[in-house]
Structures are given as C-alpha cells and as structure tokens.
C-alpha positions in Angstrom: 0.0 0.0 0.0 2.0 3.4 -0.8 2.0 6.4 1.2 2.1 9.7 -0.3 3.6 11.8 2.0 5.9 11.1 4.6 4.3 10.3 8.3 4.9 12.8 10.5 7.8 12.4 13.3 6.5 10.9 16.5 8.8 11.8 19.8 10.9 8.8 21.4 9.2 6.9 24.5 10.4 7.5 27.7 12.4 5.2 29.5 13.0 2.8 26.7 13.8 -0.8 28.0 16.7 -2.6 26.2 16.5 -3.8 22.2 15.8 -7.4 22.1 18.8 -9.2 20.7 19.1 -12.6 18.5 21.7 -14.4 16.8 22.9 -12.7 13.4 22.4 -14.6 10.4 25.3 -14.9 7.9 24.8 -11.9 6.4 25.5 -10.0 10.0 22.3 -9.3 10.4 19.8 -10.3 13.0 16.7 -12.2 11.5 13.0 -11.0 11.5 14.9 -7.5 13.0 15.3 -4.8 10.7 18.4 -3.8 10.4 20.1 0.2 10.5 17.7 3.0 11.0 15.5 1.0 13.5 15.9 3.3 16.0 15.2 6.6 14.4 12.2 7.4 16.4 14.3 7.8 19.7 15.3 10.9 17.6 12.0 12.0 16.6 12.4 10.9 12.6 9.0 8.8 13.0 8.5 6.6 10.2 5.3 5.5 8.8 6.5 5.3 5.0 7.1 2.7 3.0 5.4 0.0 0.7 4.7 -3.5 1.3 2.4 -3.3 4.5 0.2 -5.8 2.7 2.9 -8.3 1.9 3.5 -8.8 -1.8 6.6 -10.3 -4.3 10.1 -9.9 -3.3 11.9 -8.3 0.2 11.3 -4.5 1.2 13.9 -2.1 2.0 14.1 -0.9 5.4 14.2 3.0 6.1 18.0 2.9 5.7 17.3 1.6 2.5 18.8 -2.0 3.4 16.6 -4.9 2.4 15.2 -6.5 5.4 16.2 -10.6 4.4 15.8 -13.5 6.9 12.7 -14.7 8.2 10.5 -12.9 5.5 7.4 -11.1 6.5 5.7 -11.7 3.1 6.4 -15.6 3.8 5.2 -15.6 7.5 2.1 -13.8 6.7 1.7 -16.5 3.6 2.3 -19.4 6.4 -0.3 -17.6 8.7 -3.2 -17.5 5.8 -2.5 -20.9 5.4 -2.4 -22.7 8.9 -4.2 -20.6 11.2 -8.0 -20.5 11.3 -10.5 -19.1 9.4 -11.5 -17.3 12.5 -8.6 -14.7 12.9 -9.6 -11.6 12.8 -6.6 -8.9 13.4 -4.5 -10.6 11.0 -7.2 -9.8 7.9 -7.1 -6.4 8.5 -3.7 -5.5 9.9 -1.1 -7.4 7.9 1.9 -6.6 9.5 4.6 -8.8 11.2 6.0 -6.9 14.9 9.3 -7.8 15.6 9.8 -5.2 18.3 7.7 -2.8 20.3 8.2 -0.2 22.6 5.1 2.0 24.2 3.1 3.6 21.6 5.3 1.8 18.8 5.4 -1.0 16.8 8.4 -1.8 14.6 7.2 -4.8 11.7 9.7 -7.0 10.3 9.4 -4.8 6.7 11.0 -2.0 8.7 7.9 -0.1 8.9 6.9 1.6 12.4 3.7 2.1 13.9 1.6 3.7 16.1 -0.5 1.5 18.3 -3.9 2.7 19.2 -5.3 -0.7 19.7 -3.1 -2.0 22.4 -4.1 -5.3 22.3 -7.5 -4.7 22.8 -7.2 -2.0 25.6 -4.7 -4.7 27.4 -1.7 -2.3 27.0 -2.7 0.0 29.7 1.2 1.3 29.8 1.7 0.6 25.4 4.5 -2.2 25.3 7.5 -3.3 27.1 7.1 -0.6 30.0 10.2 -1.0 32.0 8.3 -1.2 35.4 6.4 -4.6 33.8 9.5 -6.1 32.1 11.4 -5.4 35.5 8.0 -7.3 37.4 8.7 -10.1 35.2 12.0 -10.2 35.7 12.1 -10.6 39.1 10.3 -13.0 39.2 12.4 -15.0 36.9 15.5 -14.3 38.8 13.9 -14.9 42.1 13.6 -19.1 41.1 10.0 -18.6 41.9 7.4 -21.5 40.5 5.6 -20.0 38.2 2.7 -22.5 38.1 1.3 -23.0 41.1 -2.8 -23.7 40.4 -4.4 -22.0 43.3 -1.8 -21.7 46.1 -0.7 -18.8 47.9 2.1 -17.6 46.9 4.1 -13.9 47.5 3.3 -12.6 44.7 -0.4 -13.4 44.2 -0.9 -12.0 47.9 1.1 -8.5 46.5 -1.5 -8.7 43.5 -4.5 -8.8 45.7 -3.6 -6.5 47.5 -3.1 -3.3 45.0 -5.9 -4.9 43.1 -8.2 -4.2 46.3 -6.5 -1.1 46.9 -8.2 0.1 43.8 -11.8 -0.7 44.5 -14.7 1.2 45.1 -14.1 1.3 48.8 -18.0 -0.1 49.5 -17.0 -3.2 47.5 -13.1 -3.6 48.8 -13.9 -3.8 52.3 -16.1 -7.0 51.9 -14.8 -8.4 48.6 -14.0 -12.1 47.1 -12.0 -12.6 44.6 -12.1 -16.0 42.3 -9.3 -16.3 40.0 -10.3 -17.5 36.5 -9.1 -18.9 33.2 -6.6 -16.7 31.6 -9.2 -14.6 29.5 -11.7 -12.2 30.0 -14.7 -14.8 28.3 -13.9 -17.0 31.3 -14.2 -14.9 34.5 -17.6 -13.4 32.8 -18.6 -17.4 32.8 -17.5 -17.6 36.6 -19.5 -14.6 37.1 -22.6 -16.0 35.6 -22.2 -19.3 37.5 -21.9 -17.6 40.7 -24.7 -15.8 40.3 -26.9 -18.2 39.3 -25.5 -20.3 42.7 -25.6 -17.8 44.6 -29.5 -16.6 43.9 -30.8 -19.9 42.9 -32.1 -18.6 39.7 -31.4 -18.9 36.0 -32.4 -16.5 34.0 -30.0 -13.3 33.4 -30.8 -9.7 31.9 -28.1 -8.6 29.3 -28.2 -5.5 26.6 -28.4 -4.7 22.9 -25.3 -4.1 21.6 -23.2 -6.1 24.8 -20.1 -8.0 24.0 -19.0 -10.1 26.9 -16.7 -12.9 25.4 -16.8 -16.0 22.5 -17.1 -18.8 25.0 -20.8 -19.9 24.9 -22.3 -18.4 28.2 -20.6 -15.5 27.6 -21.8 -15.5 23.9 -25.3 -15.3 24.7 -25.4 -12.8 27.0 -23.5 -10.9 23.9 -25.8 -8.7 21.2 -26.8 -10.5 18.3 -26.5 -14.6 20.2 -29.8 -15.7 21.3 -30.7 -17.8 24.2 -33.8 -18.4 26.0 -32.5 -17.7 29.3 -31.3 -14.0 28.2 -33.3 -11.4 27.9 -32.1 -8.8 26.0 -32.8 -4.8 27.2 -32.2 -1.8 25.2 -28.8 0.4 25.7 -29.1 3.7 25.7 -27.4 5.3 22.5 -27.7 9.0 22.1 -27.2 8.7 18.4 -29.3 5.7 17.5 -31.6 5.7 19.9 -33.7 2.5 19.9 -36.7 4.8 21.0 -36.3 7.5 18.5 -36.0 10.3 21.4 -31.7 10.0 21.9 -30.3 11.4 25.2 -31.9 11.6 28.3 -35.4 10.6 27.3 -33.8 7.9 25.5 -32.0 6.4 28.8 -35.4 7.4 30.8 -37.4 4.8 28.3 -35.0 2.1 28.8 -34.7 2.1 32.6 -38.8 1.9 32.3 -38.8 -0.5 29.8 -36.3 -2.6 32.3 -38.7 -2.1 35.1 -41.8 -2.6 33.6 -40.7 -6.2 32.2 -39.4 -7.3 35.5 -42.6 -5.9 37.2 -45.7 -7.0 34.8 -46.5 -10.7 35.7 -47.6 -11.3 32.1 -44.1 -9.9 30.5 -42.8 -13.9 30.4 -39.6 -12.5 32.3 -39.1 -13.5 35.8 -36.9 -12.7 38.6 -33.0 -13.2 36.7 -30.3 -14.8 38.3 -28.0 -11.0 37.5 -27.8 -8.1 35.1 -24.8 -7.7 33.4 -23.8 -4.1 31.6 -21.1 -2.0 30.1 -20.2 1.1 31.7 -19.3 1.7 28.3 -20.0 -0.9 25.5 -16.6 -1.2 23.6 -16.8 -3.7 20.6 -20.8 -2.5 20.4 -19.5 1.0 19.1 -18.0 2.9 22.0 -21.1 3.9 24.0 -20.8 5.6 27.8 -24.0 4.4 29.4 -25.6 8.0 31.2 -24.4 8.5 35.2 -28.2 8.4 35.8 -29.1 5.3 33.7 -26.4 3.4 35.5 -27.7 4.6 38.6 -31.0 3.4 38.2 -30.0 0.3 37.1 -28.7 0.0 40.2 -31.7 0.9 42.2 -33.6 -1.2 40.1 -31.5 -4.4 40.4 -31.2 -3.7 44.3 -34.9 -3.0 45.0 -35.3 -6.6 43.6 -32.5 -8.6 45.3 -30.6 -9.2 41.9 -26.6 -8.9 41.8 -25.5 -6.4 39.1 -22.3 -7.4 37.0 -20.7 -4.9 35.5 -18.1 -6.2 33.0 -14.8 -4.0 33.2 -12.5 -6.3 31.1 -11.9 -3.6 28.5 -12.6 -0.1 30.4 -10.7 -1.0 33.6 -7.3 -0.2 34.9 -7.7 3.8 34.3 -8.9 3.6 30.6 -12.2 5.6 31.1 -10.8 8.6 33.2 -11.6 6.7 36.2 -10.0 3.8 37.7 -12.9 1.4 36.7 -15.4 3.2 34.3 -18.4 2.2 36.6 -17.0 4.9 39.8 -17.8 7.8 37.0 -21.6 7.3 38.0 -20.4 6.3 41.7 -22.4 3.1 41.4 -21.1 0.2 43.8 -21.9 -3.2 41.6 -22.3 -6.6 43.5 -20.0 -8.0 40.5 -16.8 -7.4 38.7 -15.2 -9.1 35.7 -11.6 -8.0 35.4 -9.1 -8.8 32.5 -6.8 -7.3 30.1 -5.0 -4.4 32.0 -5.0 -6.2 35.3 -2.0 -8.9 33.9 0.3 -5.7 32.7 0.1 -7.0 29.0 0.3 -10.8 30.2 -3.2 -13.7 30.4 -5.4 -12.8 34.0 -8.6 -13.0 34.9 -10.3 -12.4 38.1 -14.1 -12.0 39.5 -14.7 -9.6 42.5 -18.0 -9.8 44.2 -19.8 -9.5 47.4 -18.8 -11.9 50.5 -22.6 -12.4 50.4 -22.6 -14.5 47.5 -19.5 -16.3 47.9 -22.3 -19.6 47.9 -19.7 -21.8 45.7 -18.2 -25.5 46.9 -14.5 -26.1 46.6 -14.1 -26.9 43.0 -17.2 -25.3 41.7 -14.7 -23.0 39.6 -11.6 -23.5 38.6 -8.7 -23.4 36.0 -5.5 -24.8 35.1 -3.6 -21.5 34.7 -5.3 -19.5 37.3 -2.7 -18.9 38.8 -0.1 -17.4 36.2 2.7 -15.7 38.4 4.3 -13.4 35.8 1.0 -11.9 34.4 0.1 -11.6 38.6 3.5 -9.3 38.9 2.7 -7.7 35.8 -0.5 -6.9 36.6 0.9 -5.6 40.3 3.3 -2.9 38.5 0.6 -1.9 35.9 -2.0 -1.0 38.6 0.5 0.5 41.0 2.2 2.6 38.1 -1.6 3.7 37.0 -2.4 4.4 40.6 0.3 6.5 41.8 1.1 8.2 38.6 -2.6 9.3 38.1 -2.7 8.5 34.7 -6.6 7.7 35.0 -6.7 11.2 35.7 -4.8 11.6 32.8 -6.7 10.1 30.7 -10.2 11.9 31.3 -7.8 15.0 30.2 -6.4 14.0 27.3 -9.1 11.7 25.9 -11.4 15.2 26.6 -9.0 16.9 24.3 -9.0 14.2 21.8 -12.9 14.2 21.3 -13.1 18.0 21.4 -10.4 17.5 18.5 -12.0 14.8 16.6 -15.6 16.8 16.7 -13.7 20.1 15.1 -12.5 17.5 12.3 -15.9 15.8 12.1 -17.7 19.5 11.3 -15.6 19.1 7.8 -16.4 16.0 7.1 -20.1 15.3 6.9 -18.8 11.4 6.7 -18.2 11.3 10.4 -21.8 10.7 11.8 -20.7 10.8 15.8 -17.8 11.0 17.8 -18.1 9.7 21.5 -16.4 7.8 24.1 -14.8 8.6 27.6 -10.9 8.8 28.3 -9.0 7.2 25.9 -12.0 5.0 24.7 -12.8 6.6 21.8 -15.2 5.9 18.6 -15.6 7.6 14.9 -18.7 6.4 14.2 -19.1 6.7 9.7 -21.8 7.5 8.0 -23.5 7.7 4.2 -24.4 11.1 4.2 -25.6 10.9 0.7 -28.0 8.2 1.6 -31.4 9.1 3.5 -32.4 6.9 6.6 -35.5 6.7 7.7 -37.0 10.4 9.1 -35.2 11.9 12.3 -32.7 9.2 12.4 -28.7 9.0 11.7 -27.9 8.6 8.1 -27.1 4.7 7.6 -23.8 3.2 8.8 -20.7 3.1 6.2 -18.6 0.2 6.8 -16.8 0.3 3.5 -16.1 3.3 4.2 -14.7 2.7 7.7 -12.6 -0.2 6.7 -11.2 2.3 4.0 -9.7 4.6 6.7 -8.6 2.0 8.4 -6.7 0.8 5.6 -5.2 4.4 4.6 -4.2 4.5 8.3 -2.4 1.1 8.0 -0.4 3.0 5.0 0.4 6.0 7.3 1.6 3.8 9.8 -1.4 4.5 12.3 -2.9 0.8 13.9 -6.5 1.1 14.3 -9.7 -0.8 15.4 -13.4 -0.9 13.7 -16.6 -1.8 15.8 -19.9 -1.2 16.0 -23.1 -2.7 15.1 -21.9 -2.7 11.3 -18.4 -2.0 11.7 -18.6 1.4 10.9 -16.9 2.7 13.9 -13.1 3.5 14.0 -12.0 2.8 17.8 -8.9 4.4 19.2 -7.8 2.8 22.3 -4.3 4.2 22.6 -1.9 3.8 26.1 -2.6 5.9 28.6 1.1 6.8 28.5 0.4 8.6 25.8 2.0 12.0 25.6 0.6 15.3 23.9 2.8 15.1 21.0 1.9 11.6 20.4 -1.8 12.6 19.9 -1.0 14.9 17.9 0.8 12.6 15.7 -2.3 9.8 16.0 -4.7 12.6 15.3 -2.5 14.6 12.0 -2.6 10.6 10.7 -6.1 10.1 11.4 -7.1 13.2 9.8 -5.1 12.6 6.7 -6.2 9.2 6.5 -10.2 10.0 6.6 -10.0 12.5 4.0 -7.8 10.2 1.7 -10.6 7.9 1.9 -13.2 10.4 1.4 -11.5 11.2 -1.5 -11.6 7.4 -3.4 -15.0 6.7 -2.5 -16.7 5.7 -5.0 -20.3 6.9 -6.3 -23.2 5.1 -4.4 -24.6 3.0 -6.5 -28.9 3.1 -7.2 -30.7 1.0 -4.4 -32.1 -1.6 -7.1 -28.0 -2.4 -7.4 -26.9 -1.5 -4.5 -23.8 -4.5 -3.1 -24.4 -6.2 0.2 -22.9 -4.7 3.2 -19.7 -6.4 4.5 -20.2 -8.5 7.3 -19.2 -7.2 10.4 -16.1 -9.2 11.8 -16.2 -10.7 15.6 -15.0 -8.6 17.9 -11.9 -9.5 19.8 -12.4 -12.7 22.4 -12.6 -11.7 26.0 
C-alpha cells in the first residue's frame, strides 16, 4: 500500500527498555529485526512510509534503505493465511509482522513503524514493554519462583490482591471475594454468571443490545446478536441511534422503564434473573458511555429486587475511562466485577470480584488450570500501582477530553463522520453515508466500506486502528494511557489525513435496485 507523504515524526518513548537481541544470520544481520535505522524514532524521525504493508513479491527495503532478508514477512504472513484458522480476525485487517515494540510503537519485520492505538485490545494499559512490567517479570524470573502453582498462595499473588483491592470502590473492597479464572476475559464473565446463578438460585440473566461479553458460549449469549432463552435482551441507551427515536436523556429514561416494567408485569414472560450484566461503556458495540443516571437506576432497580449487578470492566478498567474502573464515573457500587486485560500488565489474567454475600460456591465449583499465572500476577501488580500512583486515570479523562473536542472540530468538515463519542481514551468515529437518506429523524445509515477504508489508509500511514460497531462502521482508538501530547497529535494529524484520503476514493453510491451487500461485520476481539 504506498504512502504519499511522509508520516509525521513521532517523539521517542520515555524510559525505553533494552532492544531485544538474536543471533545474526550470515549476512551479520539479526533475523525477523530490521536492520540500521530502527531506531530513528528515539530521535523523533517517526517513520510511517514505506510500501509492502500488505505483503507482496520480493523483500522490502528498510528505512536505511537496506533490504530486510531473513525470516521474511511476506512468507510468515503467507504461512499464517494458510495454517491458522478461518476465525482470525486482526491478521485480515492489519497485515503486519511486529518484531519489536516499545510503548506507543510497533516496529514490523518490513522495517515499517507504527503507532499502536489498539493496544491489544485495551490490554496495554502502559503501550508495550514498559520498564516497570518487564522489571515485574523479571524478578520474578531471577527470584527461582514456581511460576505454576494452580491455586496456592504464593508472594506474589498475595502483593497482586492486595493493589488490586487497593483500587476498588471502597464499598465493595472492604467485603470483597476474589475467584481467580481462566486466563481470558470470556472465562471470568462465565464464573461470574455461575456464581450468580448459585448464589441466587435462579437462571435467568438480563443482558443488553449491543453487549459484548466474550466468545465462549455463556458468555456469547449474554453478547448482542447470540440468542438464548434464558437471556433477555434490554435496550442500551445510544444518544445517536436511539432505539426509542427520542436519543439522550429521554432515550435512557425509556429504557430504565422499559427494564422495570418487564421485571414488574406478571404477564411480560420475564421472571426474577439470576443477575444483570452491563457496560459502563460498551466497547466492541461502538464505544457507548451508558448515562451517570441510567447506570444509577439500574442500580436501584436491580437492588430493589434482590438481583446482583455485573458490571463487565474487562476492556474499560485499569484507568482507561478517566476513572479507575469506568463504573466509579456514576459512583455506582456493583455486586460483581469481571476483570481482564489491563490487570496482567500485558500478560493472560482474569479475576471475579464480588460481594462476601454470595461467595455460595463449593470447593471446586470454579476452577482453572492457569489460574494462577505468576508473571501476568507481577505484571499486573506494577501496571495498577504505576496507574495508581502516577494518576494516569486522571490523565486520561484529560487527554481523551482533548481528543474528542479535536476529533468533533475535524468531524464538522467532514459530513462522513456521523458521531464522535467515548470517555478517556476510549474513543469511537462512528461513519456514516451522508448521501443516503435513513428513515426520518434518524442517523444517516452506517458506512462500513467506508470505515474499513480509513482503516486501511491508516495502515499506509503507519497509524494501527480498530473498527466496531453494530456494522463496523466505527473506528476505535484505544491508545496507552502513557500517551504524551505530541503523540496525539501525531495519532490525530494521521487520522485526519487518513479519513480525508478515503473520502477522497469513494466511489459513487450505486442506485438501491443495485446496491452490493454490506460487509459482514467481523467478531470482535475474544474476551
């Protein structure tokens, strides 16, 4: 994919840990590493230029103009397509190779660097290889600590624990369980279901429209779009596309009374769930903040009728929201956590925090082999300690405040951009037709070809970003929160130049009679 203007520079990370190092080949140079120039960023002569992200015939030269020989992106890429899976997803759309990373950075093994905003999914909290992690890990390693131990007690899990409860809402800290899970996010919101539905007795579970909670099959159907007869499925509020028609407050109003309604009528055919699960703000379903008051009266609602709320903070934990776990922004106190991503400091964890109360399970009733992964525990210890006493949630509230006051100037020149929304630096482009008329008093339709366009002209400027959203149409930038002021500036200058390249080779809409299918959205990444 060719770039047509050089990337602008992007300054050096602080506190860069040590290069990686490997055995040269014959040719003196190390394989799968580029070569001279690598290190240019460090000072400030960012690169995003270059050909060849998409893999093609022949080798491409590296920004010092060496050719990058060895492993061979193009070849590992052509191995990938043809052993992995047909359900990858970030491969399809981001063909690149890392080799080395550092922060906001990515370095590809066609010499090409990039900026990260999807940091693994929101799992970067601290962008890659932050030296207070890699030195967590490596004390372990030196220490001759086991590093499986199942569900023992060990040092390091009780360090873990403790800065993990350190960072609660105080309410739920002070008489708190914790139940460590499988490695991923899908798995501790399948504990969580299971202890609720022990706990109260009941089966039955209230999820919303547009939730994404995880690909294993509990987790699944409490997702938007999976049906199961034990879910019922309530509407989130969405300013934008409001399922009522009315957007904002009356919006959120509707839905709280549509929750209340169903779990008061006798004759609705819902009765009393085992839990409610929610988003303080839905991520994969198009970066949506749920209201202060909505979440709020969800919570009166769920406590009025003795049912546990579960709020699932895989993706907005760990500072990413402006506060330390997105629910404290409406100061609601839920009977349920689900933690992942951020909490292992870039490494596999999962945990559950809940109420004493309903701590109702047998010994046995949940477990996992590699519940107990000591790295990602130490990890995971520096991460929340770093985010914690550097105030970085803080941080981000500030700079993600900029970011969308900056992205809504851009969107008033661009009648493309539909909506921009999110909170911190959880943030959402949502794409739009403007050419083509929705129904009356509602968004213009989403435009996913469109999206995946920018995302592809960002790819060529060296910019890594997400799409989401009901139809994909939603660019998502979920950057570090160590990011500085000069590196959103970069992010948003490539962003900017990006949407108006694609804007630029869009091609006619078609009449309606001939009108191509939309592309199907793909799955959003696996808890």
């Amino acid at each position: 994919m060719a770039v047509t203007e050089p990337a602008p520079a992007v300054p050096a990370e602080p506190h860069a840990p040590p290069t990686p190092t490997a055995a040269p080949n014959e040719a003196g140079e190390t394989p799968g590493i580029p070569q001279e120039g690598a290190h240019r960023e460090e000072k400030g002569e960012g690169s995003g230029g270059g050909e060849g992200s998409e893999g093609g015939a022949g080798a491409r030269p590296a920004p010092s103009g060496r050719t990058v020989r060895g492993t061979g992106y193009e070849s590992i890429l052509r191995r990938q397509s043809l052993r992995e899976s047909a359900a990858r997803t970030y491969a399809r759309s981001l063909p690149i190779v890392p080799v080395r990373a550092r922060g906001l950075t990515i370095e590809g093994a066609d010499g090409r660097r990039y900026l990260d905003c999807l940091s693994g999914a929101g799992t970067l909290a601290l962008g890659h290889n932050h030296p207070v992690v890699l030195e967590a890990i490596k004390k372990v390693l030196d220490s001759g600590a086991p590093l499986h131990v199942l569900d023992l007690a060990t040092p390091v899990k009780d360090a873990f624990t403790s800065e993990l409860f350190a960072t609660l809402p105080g309410e739920l800290a002070d008489d708190a369980r914790v139940q460590f899970c499988g490695p991923a996010g899908t798995d501790a919101v399948e504990a969580a279901l299971k202890l609720v539905r022990t706990a109260t007795g009941r089966d039955g579970l209230l999820a919303f429209t547009g939730a994404y909670h995880g690909m294993t099959a509990g987790a699944l159907a409490a997702s938007g779009g999976a049906p199961d007869v034990r879910v019922t499925r309530l509407p989130y509020p969405h300013a934008y596309r409001c399922p009522f028609g009315t957007g904002d407050e009356r919006g959120a109003e509707l839905s709280a009374r549509w929750t209340e309604s169903l779990l008061d009528d006798p004759k609705s055919g819902v009765t009393t769930p085992a839990g409610m699960i929610v988003e303080a703000v839905q991520g994969e379903g198009g970066v949506i903040p749920a209201p202060d008051d909505w979440m709020r009266r969800m919570r009166r609602i769920t406590a009025d009728r003795a049912i546990p709320l579960v709020v699932d903070e895989v993706q907005t934990g760990v500072g990413r929201t402006g506060a330390f776990w997105a629910v404290e922004h409406s100061g609601v106190v839920p009977d349920v956590m689900v933690l992942s991503k951020a909490i292992g400091g870039s490494l596999p964890l999962a945990v559950v925090v809940y109420r004493s109360s309903l701590d109702a399970w047998e010994p046995g009733a949940h477990a996992g082999t590699f519940r107990g992964n000591q790295l990602a525990m130490a990890a995971g210890t520096a991460t929340l300690a770093y985010v914690r006493e550097n105030r970085l949630a803080e941080r981000a509230g500030t700079l993600g405040a900029r970011i969308l006051g900056q992205l809504q100037g851009l969107a008033a020149a661009h009648p493309c951009v539909g909506d921009v929304r999110g909170r911190g630096l959880m943030i959402g482009i949502e794409l739009v037709d403007p050419d083509a008329a929705g129904p009356e008093d509602t968004a213009p339709p989403a435009a996913p070809a469109l999206a995946l366009a920018v995302q592809q002209e960002c790819l060529a400027r060296g910019l890594i970003v997400e799409l989401g959203g009901r139809h994909s149409a939603v660019v998502r930038l979920l950057p570090p929160l160590t990011l500085t002021d000069e590196q959103a500036t970069a992010v948003l200058d490539r962003f900017a130049d990006a949407l108006a390249a694609a804007e630029r080779a869009r091609v006619p809409r078609p009449s309606p009679s001939r009108r191509a299918p939309a592309p199907v959205p793909a799955p959003g990444p696996s808890h």
